[in-house]
N, C-alpha and C positions, 0 to 999 in steps of 0.2 A: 504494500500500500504506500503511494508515494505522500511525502510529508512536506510540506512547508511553511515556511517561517520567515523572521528577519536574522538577520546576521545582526550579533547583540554590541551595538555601538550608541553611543548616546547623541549621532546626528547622523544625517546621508551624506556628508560630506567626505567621508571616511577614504571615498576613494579618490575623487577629485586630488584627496591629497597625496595621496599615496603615486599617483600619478605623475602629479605636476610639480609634486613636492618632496618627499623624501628620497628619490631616488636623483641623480644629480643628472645619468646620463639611462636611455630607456635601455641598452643593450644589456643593460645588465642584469636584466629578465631571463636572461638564457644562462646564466650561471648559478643562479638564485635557485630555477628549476632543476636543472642538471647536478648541482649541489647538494639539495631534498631529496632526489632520487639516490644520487653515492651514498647520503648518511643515511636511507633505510632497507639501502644494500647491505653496509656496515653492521647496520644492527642487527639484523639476522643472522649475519656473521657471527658474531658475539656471542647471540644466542645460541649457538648451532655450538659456540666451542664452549660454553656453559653446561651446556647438557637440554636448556630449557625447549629449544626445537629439535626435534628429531626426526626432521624430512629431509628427503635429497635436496641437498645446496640446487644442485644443477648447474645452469650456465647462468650467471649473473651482472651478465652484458647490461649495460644502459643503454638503450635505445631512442635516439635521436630522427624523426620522419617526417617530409613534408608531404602535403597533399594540397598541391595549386590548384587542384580544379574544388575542392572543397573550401581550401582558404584555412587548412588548419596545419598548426603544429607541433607533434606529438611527441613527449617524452615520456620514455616507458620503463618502470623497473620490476625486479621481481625479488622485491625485499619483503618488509613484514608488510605490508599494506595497511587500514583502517576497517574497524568497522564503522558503522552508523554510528553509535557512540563516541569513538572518535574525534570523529569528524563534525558533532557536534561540538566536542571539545576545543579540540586543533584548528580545526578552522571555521567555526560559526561563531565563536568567541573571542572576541580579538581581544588583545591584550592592552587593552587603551582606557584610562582611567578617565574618560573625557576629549573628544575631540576637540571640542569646542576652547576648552579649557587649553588643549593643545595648541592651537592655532594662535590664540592670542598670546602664549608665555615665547613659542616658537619661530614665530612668525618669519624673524628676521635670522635666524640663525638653527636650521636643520640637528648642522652634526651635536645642539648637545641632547638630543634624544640617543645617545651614542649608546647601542648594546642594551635597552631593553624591552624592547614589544615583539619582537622575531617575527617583523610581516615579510617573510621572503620569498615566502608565496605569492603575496597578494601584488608583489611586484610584477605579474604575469597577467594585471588588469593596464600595466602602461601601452599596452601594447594590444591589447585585446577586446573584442567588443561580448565576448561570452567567453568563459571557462567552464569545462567537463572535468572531473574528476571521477573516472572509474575504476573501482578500487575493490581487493578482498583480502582480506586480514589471513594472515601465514597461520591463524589462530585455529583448531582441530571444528569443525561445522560451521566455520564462520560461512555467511552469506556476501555477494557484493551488491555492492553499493552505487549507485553516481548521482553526484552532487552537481547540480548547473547554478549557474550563477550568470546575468549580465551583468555586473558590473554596481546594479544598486544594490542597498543592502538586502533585497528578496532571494532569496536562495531556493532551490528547489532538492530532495531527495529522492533515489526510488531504486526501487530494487532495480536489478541488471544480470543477467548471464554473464559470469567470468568463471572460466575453470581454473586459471590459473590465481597465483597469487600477487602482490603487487599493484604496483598503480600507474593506472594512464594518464597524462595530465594534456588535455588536448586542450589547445590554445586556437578559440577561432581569429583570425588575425585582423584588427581593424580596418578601415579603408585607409586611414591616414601613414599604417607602418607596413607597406604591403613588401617592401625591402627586407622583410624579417621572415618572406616565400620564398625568396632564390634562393639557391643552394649556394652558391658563392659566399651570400654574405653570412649563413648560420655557417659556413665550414670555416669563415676570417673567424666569429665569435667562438665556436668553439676553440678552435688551436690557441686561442687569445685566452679565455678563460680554464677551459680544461684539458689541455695538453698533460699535463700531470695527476690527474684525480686518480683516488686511489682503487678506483673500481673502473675496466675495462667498458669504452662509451662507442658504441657503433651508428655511424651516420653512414646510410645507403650501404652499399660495393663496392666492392674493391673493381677497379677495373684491367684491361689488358687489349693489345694491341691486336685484334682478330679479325680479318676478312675487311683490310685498309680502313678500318677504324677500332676504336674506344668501344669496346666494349662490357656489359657488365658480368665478373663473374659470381659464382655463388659464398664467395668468401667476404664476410662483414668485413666492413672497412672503419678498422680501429685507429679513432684520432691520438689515444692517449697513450704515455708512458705509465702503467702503473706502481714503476719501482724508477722515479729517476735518480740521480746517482747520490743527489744529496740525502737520500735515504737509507744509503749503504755505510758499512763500514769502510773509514778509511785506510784500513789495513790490506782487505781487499780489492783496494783499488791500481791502477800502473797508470802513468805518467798520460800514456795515449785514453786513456777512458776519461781523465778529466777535458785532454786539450777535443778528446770527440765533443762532450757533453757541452763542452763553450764551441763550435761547432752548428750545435742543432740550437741553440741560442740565439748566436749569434752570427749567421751564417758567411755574411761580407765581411766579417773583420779579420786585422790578420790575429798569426797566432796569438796568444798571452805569454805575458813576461810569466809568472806564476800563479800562485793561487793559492786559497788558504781555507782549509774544509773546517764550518764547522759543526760542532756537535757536543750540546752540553744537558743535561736534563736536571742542574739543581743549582739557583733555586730558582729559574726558570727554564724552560723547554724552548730551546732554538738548537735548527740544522740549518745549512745550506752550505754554499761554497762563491767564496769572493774570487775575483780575477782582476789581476794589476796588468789591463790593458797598457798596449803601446801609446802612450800620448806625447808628443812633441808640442801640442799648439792648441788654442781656441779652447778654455775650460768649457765653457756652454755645452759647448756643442757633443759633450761626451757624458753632459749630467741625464738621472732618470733614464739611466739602465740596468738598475738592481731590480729586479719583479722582487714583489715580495706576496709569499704564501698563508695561509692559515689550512692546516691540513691537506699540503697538496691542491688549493684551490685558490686560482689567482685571485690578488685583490688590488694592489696595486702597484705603478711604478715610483710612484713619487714617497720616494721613503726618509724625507727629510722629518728626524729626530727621532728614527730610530737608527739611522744610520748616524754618526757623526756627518756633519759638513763636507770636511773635507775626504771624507771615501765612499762621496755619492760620485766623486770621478769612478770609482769602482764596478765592475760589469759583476752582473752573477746570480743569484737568487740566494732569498732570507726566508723561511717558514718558522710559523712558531703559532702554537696555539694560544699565549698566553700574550699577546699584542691586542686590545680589547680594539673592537672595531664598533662604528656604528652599524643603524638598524638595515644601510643599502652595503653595507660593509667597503665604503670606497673610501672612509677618512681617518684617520688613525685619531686616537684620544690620548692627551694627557696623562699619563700614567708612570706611577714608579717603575714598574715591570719596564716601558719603555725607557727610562732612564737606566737603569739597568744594562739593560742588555746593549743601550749604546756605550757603557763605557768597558763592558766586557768586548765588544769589539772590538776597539779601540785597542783596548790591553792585547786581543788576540793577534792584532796585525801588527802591532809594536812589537811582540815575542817572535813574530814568524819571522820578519824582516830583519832582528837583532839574531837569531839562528840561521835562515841566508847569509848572514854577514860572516858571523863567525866561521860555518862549515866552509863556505868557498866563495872569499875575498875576491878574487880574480874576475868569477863567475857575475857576482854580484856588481864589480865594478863595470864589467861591460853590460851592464842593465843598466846604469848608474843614472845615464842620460833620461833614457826614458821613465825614469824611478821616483826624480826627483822632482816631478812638482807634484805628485802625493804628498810626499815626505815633508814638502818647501811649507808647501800649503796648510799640514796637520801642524804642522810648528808655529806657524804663523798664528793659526785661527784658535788653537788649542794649549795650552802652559804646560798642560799633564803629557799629552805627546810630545812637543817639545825638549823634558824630561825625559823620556824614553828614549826620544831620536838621536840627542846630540851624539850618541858613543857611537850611531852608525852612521849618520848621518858625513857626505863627505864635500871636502872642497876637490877642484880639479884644475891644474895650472896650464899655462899657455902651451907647456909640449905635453898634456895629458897625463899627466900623472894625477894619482887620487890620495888624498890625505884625511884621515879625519880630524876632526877640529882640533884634539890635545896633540897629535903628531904634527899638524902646520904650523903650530905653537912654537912647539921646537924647534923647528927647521926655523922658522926668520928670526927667534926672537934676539941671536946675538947682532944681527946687523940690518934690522927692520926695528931696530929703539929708537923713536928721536930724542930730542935733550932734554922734551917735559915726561920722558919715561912712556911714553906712547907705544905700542905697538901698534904698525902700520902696515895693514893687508893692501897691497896695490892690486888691481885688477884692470884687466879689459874686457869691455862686451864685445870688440870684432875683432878677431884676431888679424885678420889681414885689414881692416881698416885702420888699425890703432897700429899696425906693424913696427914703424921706424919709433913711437913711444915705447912699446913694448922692450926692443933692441934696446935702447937707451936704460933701461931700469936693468937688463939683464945684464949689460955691460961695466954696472956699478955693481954686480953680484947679488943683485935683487931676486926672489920669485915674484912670478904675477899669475894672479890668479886669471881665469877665465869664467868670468861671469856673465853666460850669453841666453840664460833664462828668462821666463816672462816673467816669475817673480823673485828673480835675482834681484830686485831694487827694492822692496821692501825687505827682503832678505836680509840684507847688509845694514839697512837703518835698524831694526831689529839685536842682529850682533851686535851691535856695535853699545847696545844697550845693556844683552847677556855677557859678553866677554869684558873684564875687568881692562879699564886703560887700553880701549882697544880703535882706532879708528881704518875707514875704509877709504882711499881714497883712488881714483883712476888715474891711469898713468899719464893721459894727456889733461888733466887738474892742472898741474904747473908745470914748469919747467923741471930736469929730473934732481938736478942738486936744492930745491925746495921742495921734490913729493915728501922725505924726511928730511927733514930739517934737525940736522947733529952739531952745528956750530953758526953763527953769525955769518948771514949771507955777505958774499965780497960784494961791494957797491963799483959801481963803476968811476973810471978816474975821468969822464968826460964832466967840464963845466957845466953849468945850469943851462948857460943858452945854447951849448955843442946840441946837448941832451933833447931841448926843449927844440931847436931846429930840427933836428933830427926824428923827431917823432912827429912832427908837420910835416916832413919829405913825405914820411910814409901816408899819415893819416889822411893827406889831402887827396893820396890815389886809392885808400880802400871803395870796392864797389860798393853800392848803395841796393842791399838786400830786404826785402819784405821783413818786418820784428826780429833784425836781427843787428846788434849794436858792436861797432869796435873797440875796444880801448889801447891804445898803446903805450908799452912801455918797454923803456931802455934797458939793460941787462947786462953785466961783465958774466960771461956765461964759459969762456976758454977759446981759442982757435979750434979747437976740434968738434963744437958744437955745429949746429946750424946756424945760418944769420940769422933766416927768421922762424918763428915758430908760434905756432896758433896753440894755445890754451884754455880750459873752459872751466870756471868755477864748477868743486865738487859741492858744493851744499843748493846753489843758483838751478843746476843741472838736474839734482836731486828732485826738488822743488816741483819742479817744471816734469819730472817723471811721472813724482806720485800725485799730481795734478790730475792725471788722466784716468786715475784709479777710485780717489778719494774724496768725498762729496766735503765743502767749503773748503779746497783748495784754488776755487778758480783762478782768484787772483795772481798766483804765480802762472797759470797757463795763458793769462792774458799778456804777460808780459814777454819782451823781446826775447829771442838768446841772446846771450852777454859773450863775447871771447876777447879773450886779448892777446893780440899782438905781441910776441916779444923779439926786438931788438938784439943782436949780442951784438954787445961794442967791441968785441976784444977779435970779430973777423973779419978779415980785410977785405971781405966786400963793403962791410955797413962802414969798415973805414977809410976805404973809395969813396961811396955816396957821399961821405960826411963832409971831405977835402975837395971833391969835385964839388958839392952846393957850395961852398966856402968861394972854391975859385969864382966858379960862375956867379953866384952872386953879389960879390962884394961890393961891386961898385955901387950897384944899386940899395944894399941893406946896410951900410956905414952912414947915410943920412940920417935912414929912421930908426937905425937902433941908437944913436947921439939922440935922436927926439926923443925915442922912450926912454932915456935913462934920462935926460932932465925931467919928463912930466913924471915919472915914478919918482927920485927926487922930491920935484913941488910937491907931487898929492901927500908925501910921508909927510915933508914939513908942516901941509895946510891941517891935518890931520894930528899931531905935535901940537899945533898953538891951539885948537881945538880940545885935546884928551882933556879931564875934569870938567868942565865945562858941561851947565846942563842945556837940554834942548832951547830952552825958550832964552840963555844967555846968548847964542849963537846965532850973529846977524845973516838976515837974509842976503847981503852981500857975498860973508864967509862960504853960508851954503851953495849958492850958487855957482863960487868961483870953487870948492868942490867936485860940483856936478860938471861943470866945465872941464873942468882937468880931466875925472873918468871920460868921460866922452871923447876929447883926443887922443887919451888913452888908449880908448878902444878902435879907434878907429887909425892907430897907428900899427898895433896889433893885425888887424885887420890887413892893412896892407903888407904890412912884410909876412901875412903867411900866403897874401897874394904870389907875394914874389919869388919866395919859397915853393910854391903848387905849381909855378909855370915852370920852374926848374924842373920839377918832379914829373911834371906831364912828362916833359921831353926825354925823361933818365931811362932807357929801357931796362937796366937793371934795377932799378925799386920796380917797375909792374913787371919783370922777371920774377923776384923773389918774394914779391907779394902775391903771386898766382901759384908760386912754387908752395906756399904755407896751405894756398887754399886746395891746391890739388893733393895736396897729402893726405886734408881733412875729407876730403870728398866734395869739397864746395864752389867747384870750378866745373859750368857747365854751360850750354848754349854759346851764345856769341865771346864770354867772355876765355871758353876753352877755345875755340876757335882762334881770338887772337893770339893765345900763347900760342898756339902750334907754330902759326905763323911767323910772331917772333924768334920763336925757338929756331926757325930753319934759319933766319936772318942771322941771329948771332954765332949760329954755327958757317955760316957762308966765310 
């Protein structure tokens, strides 16, 4: 006798929401179902090795079936089933203290109904305009059953012919998701959701190549792995069965550097297996590829705070029953157990990577490259990893060799001291760009490091924090008898005005670059230096890096690059240019330098009868003749660096050696490389 009723909720709103509202994304209907069917496969399971059932298991396939010409879609199992009772229970009773109640405490925020009303059935109305449930309880004379349901809360029961046990759950498919009838896209959801379930799930046949086509054979065609590897012991396992298993994961990528199984059951229950993909570049574009599992059943990829931050670079799968999920199960909760288990990772990849280390150095260092922005990154973001890393953690210098931090230590610290007790790590980020810098540091018996990572630059600001007395600086920073600084720089023996001419020779012919500023300065640097040499503030540069990283650093990215120019006085090119502007000039800049040294003179004097004197005792007269004085001043100035830049036009060796600084740097391009070539061939004619 068939019976019906209402489904016992305290408004008809029940499913509107469940539809539009608790589930974030509709696909997730087909995991929800296929999910119900595994766990009352399980259960019989259980009871079968309990003693409590005692019928043939059989074959305990889950089966997946569409039907386009009817519009429905069936999932079938042959677990314990329901009776009428039941299913009064289970599902005519929802677990909701209040819809209503619901909606206005929820409205704005879903996940914190997080894990308790278990509607994962009823997620099989986002998609459906009726559900069937026909069902027979594994129980000794039980009858079946089937339950209809459209969608309001009227539900309908009635007896049914089923000989078998188990339940049908046939989905008739609404007009708005008719995408949820082709078999393409239920075979993407299943591989997506149940590639792993722990109970064997058949969708259609298997097919084979026969009589110039596809056709179907009598062999179910099993989507799922019911044993995959992260379930196994890792004793059992060899090398090729984890790099398969990342393989069927991850199909396009290349190999993996290593991997790291895990398997703990107290006092929480987590397996899987992490993998330290090759990455060189581009963090983004590598994050939210951990799956993460609850019994073999996907839930999601976005495993931000169960994972630590920095080993969501990490590929691999996470299972764990005790990760509390919500009630669509796609948003992870708050939870100690999740704190937890993120620092037990954490500890666990810090142990593997400190045993990589230890057992084979060699091994580990040629991984080094692609190892370290895990590593760069966990230290960065983390104190307690940090902690763990530094002992393995490695530097690696301009001809490749690898150090750890207490061993680089060693190695510079008797001739990398400057005179405030500083230890001073020198490095380059390009080794062929930075080359003749490089040579120069090597040449004074210096190491240099090679720091040509993405986050080598906050790296370094970071140490420099951790390591006692310790600073970082690049080898084109200054000139190299000032990257350390062990005694009193030699000043040069040129006078004020040699000096001061002399760096208007240069200054008047640097090009005129987009935010980019020169400053020049003179140098008693040796005959065997260069003449000229480009240098760039290590803090300025710094600045201007972590600009691009760190939110209120604008202002330094707005600002030019800074370089300077340096001068060596002491080569007989710059003391050519010095003696040739002298020759050529003289005739012309012996007037106006006799002007500027009387108006400098007058102004120090007008300035003298002035000093004590407050503002309002000082006649408008005095001020004015003052302002008068600067003014010729400047304007005498003015002319002799005129005089000076027409010299300098014409010197081909100042835009020789000033193209010569900038092609070092890399900064010499378009018309202005063009003239040097051209030069170049002229001075060699």
């Amino acid at each position: 006798m068939a019976q019906k009723g209402n489904i016992g909720v305290t408004t008809e709103n029940i499913f509107p929401v469940i539809k539009k509202f608790l589930y974030s994304d509709h696909e997730i209907f087909l995991r929800e179902m296929v999910s119900n069917a595994v766990d009352a496969t399980q259960k019989l399971k259980t009871l079968a090795e309990r003693g409590d059932f005692k019928g043939e298991l059989g074959d305990l396939t889950v089966r997946v079936s569409l039907d386009t010409e009817k519009g429905t879609l069936t999932i079938s199992d042959r677990g314990i089933g329901m009776t009428e009772e039941e299913i009064n229970k289970y599902i005519n009773q929802i677990a909701f203290s209040g819809v209503t109640d619901f909606l206005d405490k929820y409205k704005d925020n879903a996940n914190a109904i997080i894990g308790h009303f278990g509607l994962g059935f009823y997620s099989s109305f986002m998609v459906s305009k009726k559900v069937d449930i026909i069902t027979r309880s594994y129980k000794e004379g039980a009858k079946a059953v089937k339950w209809s349901c459209d969608g309001s809360p009227e539900f309908e029961i009635e007896d049914v012919e089923k000989t078998d046990r188990g339940s049908d759950i046939v989905l008739h498919i609404d007009d708005d998701c008719k995408e949820f009838l082709e078999k393409q896209k239920i075979e993407e959801l299943l591989n997506k959701y149940c590639k792993f379930m722990a109970v064997p799930v058949a969708f259609g046949k298997k097919t084979e190549w026969k009589d110039g086509k596809q056709q179907e054979t009598d062999e179910d065609n099993i989507i799922n792995n019911v044993e995959p590897l992260w379930t196994k012991a890792p004793s059992t396992l060899k090398d090729e069965d984890y790099k398969s298993f990342y393989r069927t994961l991850y199909p396009m990528q290349d190999e993996p550097l290593f991997w790291i199984h895990l398997n703990v059951d107290y006092p929480f229950n987590l397996t899987g297996i992490l993998y330290f993909p090759r990455i060189k570049s581009n963090i983004e574009l590598q994050r939210n590829k951990i799956q993460l599992y609850c019994n073999q059943v996907f839930v999601t990829d976005q495993v931000e705070g169960i994972v630590p931050e920095f080993l969501t670079l990490l590929h691999g799968v996470i299972d764990s029953p005790d990760i509390p999920l919500n009630v669509s199960r796609s948003y992870l909760q708050s939870d100690a157990n999740v704190k937890k288990i993120s620092k037990y990772i954490t500890k666990k990849v810090a142990d593997r990577l400190a045993a990589i280390f230890k057992e084979n150095r060699k091994d580990y260092e040629e991984k080094w490259d692609d190892l370290k922005i895990f590593i760069h990154y966990g230290m960065l973001s983390q104190d307690d990893f940090y902690d763990r890393a530094k002992d393995f953690a490695l530097l690696k210098d301009v001809d490749g060799k690898y150090f750890t931090y207490e061993e680089y230590q060693a190695l510079i610290k008797d001739n990398q001291t400057d005179k405030e007790g500083n230890l001073v790590y020198l490095y380059a980020n390009d080794k062929e760009g930075e080359y003749s810098y490089i040579e120069a540091a090597k040449a004074k018996g210096y190491s240099v490091l090679l720091l040509d990572g993405q986050l080598d630059n906050p790296m370094v600001s970071m140490l420099e924090q951790k390591l006692e007395k310790t600073r970082f600086s690049r080898v084109d920073a200054d000139i190299v008898d000032r990257l350390i600084q062990k005694d009193e720089k030699k000043e040069s023996e040129l006078a004020k005005d040699e000096k001061d001419n002399l760096e208007q020779t240069f200054r008047s012919q640097l090009p005129k670059m987009e935010k980019t500023e020169f400053y020049v300065d003179v140098q008693a640097l040796g005959e065997q230096t260069l003449p000229v040499l480009i240098t760039q503030s290590e803090y300025m540069r710094r600045m201007k890096e972590a600009s691009k990283f760190q939110a209120g650093m604008a202002f330094y990215a707005q600002m030019p690059d800074a370089f300077n120019l340096v001068l060596n006085s002491d080569h007989p090119l710059i003391k050519q240019v010095l003696e040739d502007g002298k020759t050529a000039c003289a005739t012309e800049l012996q007037p106006v330098e006799s002007e500027l040294k009387g108006l400098e003179a007058r102004l120090a004097a007008l300035h003298q009868s002035q000093n004590g004197k407050k503002q309002e005792e000082i006649s408008q007269e005095e001020k004015d003749d003052v302002k008068n004085t600067e003014s010729a001043l400047e304007e005498q100035r003015t002319k002799k660096n005129n005089i000076i830049a027409t010299y300098a036009a014409g010197n081909k060796v100042v835009h020789q050696l000033i193209d010569l600084a900038l092609l070092q740097n890399g900064m010499l391009k378009g018309a202005a490389l063009d003239s040097f070539l051209k030069r170049s061939v002229d001075l060699i004619k």
